[in-house]
BAVEXFI-567634 format. One record per residue: x, y, z of N, C-alpha, C, CB in turn; residue number from 0; residue in one letter. Coordinates in nm, 4 decimals, always signed. Glycine has a CB too. Layout:
N
n_X  n_Y  n_Z  ca_X  ca_Y  ca_Z  c_X  c_Y  c_Z  cb_X  cb_Y  cb_Z  tike  midren
X  Y  Z  X  Y  Z  X  Y  Z  X  Y  Z  NUM  A
...
# end
This chain:
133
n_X  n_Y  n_Z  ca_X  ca_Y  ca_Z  c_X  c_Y  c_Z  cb_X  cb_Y  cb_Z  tike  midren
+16.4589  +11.5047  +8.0592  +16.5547  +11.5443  +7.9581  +16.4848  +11.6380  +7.8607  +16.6141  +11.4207  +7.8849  0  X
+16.5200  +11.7329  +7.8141  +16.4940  +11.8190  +7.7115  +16.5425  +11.7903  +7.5681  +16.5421  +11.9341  +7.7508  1  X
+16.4621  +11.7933  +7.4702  +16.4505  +11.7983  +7.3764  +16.4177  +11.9097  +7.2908  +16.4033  +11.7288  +7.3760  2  X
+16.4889  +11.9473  +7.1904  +16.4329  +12.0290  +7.0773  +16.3239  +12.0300  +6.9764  +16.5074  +12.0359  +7.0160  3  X
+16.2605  +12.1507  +6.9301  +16.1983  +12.1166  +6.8542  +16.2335  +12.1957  +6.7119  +16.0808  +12.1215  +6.9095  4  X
+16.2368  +12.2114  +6.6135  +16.2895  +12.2847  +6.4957  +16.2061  +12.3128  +6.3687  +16.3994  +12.2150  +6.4531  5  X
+16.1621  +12.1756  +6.3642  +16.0789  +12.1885  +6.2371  +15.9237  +12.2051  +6.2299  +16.1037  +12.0754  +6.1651  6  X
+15.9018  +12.3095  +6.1192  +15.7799  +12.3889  +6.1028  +15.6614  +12.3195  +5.9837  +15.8364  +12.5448  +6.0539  7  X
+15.6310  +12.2132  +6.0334  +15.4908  +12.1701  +5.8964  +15.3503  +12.1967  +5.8888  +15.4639  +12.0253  +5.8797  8  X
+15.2809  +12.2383  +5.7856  +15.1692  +12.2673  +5.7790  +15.0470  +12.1758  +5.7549  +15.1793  +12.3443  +5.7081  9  X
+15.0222  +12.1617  +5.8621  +14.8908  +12.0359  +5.8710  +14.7377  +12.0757  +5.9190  +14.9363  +11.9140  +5.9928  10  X
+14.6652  +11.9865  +5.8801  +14.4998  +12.0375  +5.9339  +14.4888  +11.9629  +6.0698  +14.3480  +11.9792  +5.8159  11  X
+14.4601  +11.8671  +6.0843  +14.4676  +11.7590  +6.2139  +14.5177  +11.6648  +6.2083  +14.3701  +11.7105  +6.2632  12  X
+14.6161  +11.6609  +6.3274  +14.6485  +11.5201  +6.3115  +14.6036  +11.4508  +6.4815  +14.8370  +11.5055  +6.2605  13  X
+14.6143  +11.3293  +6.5121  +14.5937  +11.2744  +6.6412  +14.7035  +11.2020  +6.6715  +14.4778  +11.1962  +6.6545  14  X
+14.7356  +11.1717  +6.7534  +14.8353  +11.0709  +6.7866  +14.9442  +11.0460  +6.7164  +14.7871  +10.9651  +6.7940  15  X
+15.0831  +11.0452  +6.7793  +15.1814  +11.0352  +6.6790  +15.3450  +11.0206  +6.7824  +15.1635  +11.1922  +6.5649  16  X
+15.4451  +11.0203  +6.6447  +15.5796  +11.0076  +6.6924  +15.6713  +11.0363  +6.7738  +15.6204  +11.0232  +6.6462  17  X
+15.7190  +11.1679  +6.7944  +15.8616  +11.2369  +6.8672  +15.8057  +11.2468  +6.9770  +15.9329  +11.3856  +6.8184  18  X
+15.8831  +11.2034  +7.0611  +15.8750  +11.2426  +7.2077  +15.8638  +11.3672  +7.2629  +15.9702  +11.2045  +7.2644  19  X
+15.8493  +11.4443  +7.3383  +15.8612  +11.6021  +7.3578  +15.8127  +11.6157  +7.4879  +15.7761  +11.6989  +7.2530  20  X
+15.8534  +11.6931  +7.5738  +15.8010  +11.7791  +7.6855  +15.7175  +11.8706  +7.6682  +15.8846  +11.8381  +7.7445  21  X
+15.6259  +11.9060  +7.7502  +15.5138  +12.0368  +7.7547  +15.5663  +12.1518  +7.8061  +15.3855  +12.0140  +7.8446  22  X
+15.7245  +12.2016  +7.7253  +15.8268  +12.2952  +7.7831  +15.7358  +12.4284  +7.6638  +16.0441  +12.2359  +7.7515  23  X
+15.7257  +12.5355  +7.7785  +15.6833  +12.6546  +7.6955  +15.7803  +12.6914  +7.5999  +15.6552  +12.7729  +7.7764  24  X
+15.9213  +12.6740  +7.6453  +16.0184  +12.7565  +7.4932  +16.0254  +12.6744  +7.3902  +16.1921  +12.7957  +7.5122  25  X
+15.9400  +12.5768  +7.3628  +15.9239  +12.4838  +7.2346  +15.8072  +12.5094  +7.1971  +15.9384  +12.3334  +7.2477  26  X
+15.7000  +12.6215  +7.2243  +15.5538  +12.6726  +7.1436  +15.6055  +12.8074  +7.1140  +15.3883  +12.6783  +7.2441  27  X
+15.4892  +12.8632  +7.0164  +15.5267  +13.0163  +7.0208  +15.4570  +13.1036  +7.0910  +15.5253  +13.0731  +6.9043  28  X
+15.4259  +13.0763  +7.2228  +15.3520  +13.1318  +7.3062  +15.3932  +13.0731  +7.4686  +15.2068  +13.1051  +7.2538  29  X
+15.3464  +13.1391  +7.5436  +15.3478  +13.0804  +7.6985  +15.2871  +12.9447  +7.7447  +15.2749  +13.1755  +7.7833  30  X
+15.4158  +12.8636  +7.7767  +15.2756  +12.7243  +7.7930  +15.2899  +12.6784  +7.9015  +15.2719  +12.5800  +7.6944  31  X
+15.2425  +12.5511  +7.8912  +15.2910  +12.4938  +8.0238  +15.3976  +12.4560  +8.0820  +15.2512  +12.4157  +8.0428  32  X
+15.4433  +12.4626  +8.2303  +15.5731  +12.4434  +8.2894  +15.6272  +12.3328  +8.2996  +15.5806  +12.4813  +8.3951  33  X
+15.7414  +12.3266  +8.3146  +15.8768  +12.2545  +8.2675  +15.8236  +12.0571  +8.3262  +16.0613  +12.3519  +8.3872  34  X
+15.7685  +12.1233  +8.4181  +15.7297  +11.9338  +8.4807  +15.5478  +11.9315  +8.4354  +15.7551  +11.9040  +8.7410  35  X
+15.5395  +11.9757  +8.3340  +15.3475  +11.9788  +8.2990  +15.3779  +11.7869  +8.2530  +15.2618  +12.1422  +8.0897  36  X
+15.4409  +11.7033  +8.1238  +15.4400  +11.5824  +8.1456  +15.5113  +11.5792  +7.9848  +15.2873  +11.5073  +8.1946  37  X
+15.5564  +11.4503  +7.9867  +15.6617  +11.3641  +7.8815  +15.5333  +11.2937  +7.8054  +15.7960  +11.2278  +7.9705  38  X
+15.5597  +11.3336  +7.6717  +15.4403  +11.2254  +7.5595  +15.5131  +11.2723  +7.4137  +15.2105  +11.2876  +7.5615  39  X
+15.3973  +11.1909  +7.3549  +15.4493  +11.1781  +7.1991  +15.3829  +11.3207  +7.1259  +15.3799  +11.0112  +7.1118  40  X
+15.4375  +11.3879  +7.0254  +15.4143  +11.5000  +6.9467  +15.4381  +11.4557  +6.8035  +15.5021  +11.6178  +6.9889  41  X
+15.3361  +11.4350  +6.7271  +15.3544  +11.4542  +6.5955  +15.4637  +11.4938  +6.5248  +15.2832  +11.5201  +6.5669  42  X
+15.5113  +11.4493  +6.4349  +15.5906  +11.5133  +6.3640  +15.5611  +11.6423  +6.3030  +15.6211  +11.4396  +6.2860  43  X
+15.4168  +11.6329  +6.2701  +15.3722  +11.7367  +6.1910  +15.3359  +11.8270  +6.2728  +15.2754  +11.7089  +6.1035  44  X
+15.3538  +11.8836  +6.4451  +15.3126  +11.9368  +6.5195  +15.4112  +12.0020  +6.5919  +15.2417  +11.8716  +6.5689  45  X
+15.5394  +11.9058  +6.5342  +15.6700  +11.9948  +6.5919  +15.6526  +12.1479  +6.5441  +15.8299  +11.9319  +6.5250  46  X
+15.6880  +12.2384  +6.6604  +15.6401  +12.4223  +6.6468  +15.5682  +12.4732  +6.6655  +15.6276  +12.4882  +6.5661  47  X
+15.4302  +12.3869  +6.6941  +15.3198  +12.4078  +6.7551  +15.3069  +12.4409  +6.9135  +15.2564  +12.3044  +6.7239  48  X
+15.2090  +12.5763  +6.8862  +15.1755  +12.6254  +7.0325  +15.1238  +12.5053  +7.1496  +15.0485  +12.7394  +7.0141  49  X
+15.1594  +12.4664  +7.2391  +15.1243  +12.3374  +7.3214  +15.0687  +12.3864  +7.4290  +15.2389  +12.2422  +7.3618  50  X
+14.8869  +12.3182  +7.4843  +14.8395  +12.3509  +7.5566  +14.8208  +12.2216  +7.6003  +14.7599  +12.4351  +7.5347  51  X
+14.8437  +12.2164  +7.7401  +14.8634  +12.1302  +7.8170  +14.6977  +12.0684  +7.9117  +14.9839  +12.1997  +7.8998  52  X
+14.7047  +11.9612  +7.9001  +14.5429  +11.9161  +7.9663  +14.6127  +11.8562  +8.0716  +14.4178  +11.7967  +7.8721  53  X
+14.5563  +11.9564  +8.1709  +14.6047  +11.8502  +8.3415  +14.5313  +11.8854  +8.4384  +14.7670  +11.8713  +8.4214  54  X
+14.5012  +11.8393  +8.5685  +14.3952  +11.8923  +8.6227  +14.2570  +11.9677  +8.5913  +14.4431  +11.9447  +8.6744  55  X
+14.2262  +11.8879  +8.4918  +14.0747  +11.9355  +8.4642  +14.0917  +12.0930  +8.4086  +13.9697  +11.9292  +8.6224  56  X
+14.2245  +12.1210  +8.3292  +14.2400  +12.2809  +8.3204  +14.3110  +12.2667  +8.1505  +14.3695  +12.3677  +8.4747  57  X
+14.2832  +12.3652  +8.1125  +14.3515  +12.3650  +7.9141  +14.4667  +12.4479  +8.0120  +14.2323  +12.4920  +7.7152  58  X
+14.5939  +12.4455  +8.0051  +14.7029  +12.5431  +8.0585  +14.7995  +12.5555  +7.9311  +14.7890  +12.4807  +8.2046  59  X
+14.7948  +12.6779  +7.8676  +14.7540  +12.7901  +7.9254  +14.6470  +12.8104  +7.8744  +14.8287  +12.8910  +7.9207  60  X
+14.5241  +12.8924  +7.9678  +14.3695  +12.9344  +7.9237  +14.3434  +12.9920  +7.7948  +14.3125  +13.0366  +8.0138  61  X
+14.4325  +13.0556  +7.7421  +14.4432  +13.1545  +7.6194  +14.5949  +13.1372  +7.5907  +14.3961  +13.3267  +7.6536  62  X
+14.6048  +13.0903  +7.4611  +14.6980  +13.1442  +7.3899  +14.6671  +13.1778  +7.2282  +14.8044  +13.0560  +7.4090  63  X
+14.7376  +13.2850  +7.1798  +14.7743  +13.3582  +7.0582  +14.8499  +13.2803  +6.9388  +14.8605  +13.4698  +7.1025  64  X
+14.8103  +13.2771  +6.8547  +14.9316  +13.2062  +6.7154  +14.8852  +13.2827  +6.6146  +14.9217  +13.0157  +6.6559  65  X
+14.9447  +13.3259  +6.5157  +14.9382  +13.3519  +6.3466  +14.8389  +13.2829  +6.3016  +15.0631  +13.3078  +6.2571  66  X
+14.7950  +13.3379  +6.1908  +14.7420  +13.2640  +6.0997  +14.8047  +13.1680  +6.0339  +14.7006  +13.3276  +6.0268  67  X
+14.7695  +13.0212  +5.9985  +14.8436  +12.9134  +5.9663  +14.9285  +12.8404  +6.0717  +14.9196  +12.9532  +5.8693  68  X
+14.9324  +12.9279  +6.2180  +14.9581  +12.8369  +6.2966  +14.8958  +12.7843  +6.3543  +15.0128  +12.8509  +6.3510  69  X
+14.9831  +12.6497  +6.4369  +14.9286  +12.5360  +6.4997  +14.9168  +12.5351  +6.6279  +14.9885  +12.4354  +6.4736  70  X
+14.8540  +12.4451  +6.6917  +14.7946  +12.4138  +6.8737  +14.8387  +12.2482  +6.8656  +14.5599  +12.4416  +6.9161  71  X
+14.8709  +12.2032  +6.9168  +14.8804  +12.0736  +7.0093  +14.8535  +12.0757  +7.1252  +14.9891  +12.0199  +7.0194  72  X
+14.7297  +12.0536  +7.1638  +14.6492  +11.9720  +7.2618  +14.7403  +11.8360  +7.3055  +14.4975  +11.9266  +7.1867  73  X
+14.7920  +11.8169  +7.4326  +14.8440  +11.7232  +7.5130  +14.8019  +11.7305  +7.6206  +14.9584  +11.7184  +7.5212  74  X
+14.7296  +11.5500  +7.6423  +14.6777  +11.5135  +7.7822  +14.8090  +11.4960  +7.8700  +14.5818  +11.3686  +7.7811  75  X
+14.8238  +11.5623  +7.9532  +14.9228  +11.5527  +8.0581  +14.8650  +11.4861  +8.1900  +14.9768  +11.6947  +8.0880  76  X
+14.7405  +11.4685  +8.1741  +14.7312  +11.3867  +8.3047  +14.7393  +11.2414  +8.3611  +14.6378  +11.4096  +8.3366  77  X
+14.7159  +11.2050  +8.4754  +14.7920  +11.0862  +8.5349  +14.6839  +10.9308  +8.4329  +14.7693  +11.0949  +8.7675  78  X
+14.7196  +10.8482  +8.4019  +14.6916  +10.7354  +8.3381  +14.5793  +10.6933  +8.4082  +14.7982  +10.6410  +8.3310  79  X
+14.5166  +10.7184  +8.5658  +14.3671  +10.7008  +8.6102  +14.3055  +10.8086  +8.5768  +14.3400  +10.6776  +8.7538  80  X
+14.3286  +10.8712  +8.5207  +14.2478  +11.0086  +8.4764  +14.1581  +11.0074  +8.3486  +14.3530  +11.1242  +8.4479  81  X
+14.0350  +11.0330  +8.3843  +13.9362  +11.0204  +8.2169  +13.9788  +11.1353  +8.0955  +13.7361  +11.0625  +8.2505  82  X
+13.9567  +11.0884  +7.9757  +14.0122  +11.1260  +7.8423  +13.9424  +11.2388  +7.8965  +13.9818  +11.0497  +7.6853  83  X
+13.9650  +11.3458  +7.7499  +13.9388  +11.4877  +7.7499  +13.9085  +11.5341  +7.6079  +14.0578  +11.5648  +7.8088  84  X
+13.8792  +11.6284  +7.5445  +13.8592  +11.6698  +7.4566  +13.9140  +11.8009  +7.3961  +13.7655  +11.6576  +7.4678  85  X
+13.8774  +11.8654  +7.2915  +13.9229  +11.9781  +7.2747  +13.8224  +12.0149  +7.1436  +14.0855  +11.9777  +7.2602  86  X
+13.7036  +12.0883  +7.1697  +13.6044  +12.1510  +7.1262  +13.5595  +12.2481  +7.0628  +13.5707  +12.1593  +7.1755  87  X
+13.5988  +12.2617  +6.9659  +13.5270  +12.4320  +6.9272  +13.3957  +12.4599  +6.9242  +13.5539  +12.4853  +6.7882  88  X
+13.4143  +12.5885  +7.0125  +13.2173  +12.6086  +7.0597  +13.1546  +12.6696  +6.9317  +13.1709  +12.7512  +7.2184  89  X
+13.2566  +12.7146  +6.8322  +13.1920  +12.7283  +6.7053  +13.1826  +12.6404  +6.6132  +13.2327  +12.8113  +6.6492  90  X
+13.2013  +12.5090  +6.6564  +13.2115  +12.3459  +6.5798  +13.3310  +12.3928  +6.4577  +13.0157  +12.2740  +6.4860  91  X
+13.4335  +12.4740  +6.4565  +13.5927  +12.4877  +6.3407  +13.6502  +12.3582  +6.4004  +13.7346  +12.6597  +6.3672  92  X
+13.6753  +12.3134  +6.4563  +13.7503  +12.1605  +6.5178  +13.6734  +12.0858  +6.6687  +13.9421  +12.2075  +6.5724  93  X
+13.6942  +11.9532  +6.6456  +13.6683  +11.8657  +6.7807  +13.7415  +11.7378  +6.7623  +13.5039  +11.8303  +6.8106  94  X
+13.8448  +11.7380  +6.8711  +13.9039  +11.6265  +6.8882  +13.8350  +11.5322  +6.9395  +13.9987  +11.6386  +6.9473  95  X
+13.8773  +11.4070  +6.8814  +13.8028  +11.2826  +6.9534  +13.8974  +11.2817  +7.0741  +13.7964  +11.1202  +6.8600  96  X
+13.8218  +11.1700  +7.1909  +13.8736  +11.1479  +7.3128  +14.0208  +11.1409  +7.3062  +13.8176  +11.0326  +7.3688  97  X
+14.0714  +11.2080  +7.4532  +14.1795  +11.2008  +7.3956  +14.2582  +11.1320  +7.5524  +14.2280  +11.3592  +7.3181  98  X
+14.2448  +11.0304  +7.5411  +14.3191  +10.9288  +7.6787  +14.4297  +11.0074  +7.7514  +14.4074  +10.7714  +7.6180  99  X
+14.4943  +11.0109  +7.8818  +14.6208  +11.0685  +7.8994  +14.7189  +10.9493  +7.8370  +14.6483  +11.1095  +8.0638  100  X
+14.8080  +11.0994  +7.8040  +14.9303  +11.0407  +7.6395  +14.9112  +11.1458  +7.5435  +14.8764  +10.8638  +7.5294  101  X
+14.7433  +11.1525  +7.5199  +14.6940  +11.1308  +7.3506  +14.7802  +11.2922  +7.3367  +14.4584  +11.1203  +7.2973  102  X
+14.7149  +11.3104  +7.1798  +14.7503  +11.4535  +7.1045  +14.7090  +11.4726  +7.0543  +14.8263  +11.4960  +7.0505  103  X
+14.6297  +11.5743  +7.0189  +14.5771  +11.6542  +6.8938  +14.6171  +11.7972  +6.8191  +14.4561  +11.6744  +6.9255  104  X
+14.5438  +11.8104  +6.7240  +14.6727  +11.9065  +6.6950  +14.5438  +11.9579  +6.5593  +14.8829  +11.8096  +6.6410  105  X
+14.5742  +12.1282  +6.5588  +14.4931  +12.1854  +6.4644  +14.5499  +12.3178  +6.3901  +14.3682  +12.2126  +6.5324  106  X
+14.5785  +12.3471  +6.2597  +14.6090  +12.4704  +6.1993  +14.5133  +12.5659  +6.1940  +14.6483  +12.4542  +6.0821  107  X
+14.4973  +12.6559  +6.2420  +14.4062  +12.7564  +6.2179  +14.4679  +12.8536  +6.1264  +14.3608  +12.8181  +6.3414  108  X
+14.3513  +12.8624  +6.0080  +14.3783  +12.9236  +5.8542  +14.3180  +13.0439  +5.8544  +14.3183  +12.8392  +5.7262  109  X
+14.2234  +13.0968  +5.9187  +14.1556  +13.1850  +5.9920  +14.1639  +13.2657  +6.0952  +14.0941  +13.1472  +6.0140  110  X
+14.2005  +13.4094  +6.0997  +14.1777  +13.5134  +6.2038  +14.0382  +13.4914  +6.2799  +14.1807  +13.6588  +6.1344  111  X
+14.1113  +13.5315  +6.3978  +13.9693  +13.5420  +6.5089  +13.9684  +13.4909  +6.5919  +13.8510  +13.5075  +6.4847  112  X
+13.8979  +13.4743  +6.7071  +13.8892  +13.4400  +6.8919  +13.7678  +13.2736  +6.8854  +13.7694  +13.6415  +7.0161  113  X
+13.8680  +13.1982  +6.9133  +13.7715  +13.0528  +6.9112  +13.8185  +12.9657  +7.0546  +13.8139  +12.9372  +6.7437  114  X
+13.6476  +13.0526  +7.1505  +13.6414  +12.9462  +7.2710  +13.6169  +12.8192  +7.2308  +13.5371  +12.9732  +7.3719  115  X
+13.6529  +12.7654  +7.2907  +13.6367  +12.5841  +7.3233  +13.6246  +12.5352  +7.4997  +13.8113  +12.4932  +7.2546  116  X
+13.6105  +12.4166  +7.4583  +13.5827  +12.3234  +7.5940  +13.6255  +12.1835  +7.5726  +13.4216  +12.3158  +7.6368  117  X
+13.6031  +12.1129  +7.6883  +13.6148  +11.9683  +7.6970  +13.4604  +11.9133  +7.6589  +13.6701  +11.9212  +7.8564  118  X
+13.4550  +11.8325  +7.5583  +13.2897  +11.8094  +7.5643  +13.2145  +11.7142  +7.7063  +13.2521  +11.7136  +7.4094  119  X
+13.3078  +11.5965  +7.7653  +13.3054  +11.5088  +7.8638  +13.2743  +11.6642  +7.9999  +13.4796  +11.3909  +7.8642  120  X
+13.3502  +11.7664  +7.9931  +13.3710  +11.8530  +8.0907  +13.3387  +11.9458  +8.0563  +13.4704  +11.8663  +8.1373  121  X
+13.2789  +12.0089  +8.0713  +13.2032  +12.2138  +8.0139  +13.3107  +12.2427  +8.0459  +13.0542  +12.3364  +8.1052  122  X
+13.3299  +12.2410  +8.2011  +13.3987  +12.3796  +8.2625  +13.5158  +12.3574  +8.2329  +13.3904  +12.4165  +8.4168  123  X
+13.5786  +12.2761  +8.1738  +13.6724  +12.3090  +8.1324  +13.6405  +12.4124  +7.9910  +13.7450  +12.1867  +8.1227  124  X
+13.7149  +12.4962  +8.0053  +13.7312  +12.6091  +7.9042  +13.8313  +12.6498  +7.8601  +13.6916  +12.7060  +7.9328  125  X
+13.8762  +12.7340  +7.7206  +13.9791  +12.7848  +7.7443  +13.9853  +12.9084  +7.5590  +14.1062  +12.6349  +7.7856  126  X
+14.0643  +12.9315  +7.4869  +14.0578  +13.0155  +7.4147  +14.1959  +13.0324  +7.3212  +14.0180  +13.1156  +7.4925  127  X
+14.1477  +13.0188  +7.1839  +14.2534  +13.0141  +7.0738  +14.2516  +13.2056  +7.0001  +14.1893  +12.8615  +6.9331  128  X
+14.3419  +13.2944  +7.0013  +14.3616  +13.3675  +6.9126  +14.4291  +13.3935  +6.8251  +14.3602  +13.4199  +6.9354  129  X
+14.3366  +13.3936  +6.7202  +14.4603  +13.4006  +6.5708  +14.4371  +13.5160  +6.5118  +14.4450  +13.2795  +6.4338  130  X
+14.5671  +13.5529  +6.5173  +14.5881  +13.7117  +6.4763  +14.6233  +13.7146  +6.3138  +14.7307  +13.7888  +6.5730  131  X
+14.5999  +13.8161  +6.2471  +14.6304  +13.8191  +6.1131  +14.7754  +13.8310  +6.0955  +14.5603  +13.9246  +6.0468  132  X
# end
């Protein structure tokens, strides 16, 4: 079932939280993951947030773009035997603690500029935040 998302709040991190939501790309402001990526909980404060999807050992999508002052939600989409994951900045600006499949994290970037990250449990997992002015 699809759900909406509408409302826009400005937060630093949050982890784990309320509204239900799909990992449907036309609910980020960017390209995300596809329509069956997985069903979990989204912050309230994360509703509008760009959503990058953790599934198969992959950040999907590898790169995405947001504004300044916008947000990322990190969602583990993978299967419940699957080990937690992370979400890293290789310039230490954010690191989520473990994040079980379910979990969520979620970060405002206040700052222009290109910030790789990783899974810390996983290098190769990789992937890339740009915030444009």
């Amino acid at each position: 079932m699809r759900r909406s998302l509408y409302a826009t709040v400005a937060l630093g991190v949050t982890v784990i939280g309320g509204s239900t939501v799909a990992c449907f790309p036309e609910r980020s402001t960017s390209a995300g993951p596809s329509p069956d990526a997985c069903d979990t909980s989204l912050p309230p404060e994360l509703l509008g947030a760009t959503v990058v999807a953790i599934r198969n050992f992959t950040f999907e999508p590898a790169e995405v773009r947001v504004p300044m002052g916008g947000k990322v939600a990190w969602v583990n989409c993978a299967p419940a035997d699957e080990p937690a994951h992370t979400s890293t900045s290789d310039q230490a600006v954010w690191n989520s603690p473990l994040l079980p499949p379910g979990a969520t994290f979620g970060f405002t970037f206040t700052q222009a500029g290109t910030f790789p990250y990783h899974c810390e449990p996983h290098p190769f997992m990789q992937a890339t935040v740009i915030v444009e002015p």
